[in-house]
C-alpha positions in Angstrom: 0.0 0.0 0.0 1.6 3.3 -1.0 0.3 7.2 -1.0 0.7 10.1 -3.3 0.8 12.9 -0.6 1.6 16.8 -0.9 3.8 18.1 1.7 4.8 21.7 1.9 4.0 22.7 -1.8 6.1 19.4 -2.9 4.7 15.7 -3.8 6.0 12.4 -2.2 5.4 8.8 -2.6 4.8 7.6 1.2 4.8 3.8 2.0 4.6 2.6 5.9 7.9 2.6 7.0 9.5 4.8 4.4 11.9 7.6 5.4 10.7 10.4 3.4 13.0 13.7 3.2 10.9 17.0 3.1 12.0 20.7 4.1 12.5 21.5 7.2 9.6 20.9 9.7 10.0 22.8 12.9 9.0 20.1 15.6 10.4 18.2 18.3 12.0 14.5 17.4 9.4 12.0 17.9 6.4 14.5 17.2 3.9 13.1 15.1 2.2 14.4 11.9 -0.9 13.8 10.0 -1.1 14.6 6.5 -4.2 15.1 5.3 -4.0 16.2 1.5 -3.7 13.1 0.2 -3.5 13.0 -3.6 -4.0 9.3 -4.4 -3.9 5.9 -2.5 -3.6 2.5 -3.7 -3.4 -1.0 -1.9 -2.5 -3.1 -4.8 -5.1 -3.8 -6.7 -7.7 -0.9 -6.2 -6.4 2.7 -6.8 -8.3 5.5 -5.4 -7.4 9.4 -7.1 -8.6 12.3 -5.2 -10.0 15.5 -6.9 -8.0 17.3 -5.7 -7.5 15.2 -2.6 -8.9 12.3 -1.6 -11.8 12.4 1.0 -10.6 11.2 4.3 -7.2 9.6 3.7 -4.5 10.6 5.8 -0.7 9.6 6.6 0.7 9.3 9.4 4.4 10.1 10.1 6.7 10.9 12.8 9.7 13.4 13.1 13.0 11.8 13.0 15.7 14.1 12.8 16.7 17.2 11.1 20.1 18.1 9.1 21.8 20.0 6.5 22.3 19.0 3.3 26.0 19.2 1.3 26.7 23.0 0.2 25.8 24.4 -3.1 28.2 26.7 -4.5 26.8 29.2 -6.6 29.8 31.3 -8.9 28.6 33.9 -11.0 31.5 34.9 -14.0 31.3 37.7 -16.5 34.2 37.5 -19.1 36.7 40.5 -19.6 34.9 42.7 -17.3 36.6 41.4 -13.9 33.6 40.4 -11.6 32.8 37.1 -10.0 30.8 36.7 -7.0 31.1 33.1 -4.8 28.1 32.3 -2.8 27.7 28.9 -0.7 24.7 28.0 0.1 23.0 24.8 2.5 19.6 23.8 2.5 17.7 22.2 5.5 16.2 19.2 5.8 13.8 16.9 7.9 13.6 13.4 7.6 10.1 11.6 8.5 9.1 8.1 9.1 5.5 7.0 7.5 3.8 5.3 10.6 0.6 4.6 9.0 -2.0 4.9 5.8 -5.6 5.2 6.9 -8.2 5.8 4.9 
């Protein structure tokens, strides 16, 4: 059984017991999360698509830890006219752990 869920503006594929990384979530390790916009489910054999969600499906998750990812260097370069600019750059991240698909 696996869910299409939308997270903070961003779509994942949620399973129970999958470690899903989303941005950073500001909550406590071991808080839990239900997420109710829930943009398709199936459990096999039957697939059920919401429009735009679907009508009381929700996962559940809990917080596992937060982290940084590796920085992104961003260079900017402009030939013959002596200008570069060097910018790093690390974005956060929580990871979550699907407890549960209800539906």
């Amino acid at each position: 059984m696996y869910a299409l869920v939308e997270y903070k503006g961003k779509q994942y594929k949620a399973e129970k017991g999958a470690v899903i990384q989303v941005d950073k979530i500001d909550a406590e390790k071991g808080a839990k999360i239900d997420i109710e916009s829930v943009l398709l489910v199936s459990d096999g054999d039957k697939i059920q698509v919401g429009a735009p969600y679907v009508k009381g499906a929700k996962v559940q998750a809990v917080v596992e830890d937060s982290f940084r990812d590796k920085k992104v260097l961003v260079f900017k370069y402009k030939s013959k006219k002596d200008y570069h600019r060097l910018h790093g750059h690390r974005e956060e991240y929580t990871n979550i752990r699907v407890e549960d698909i209800a539906l």
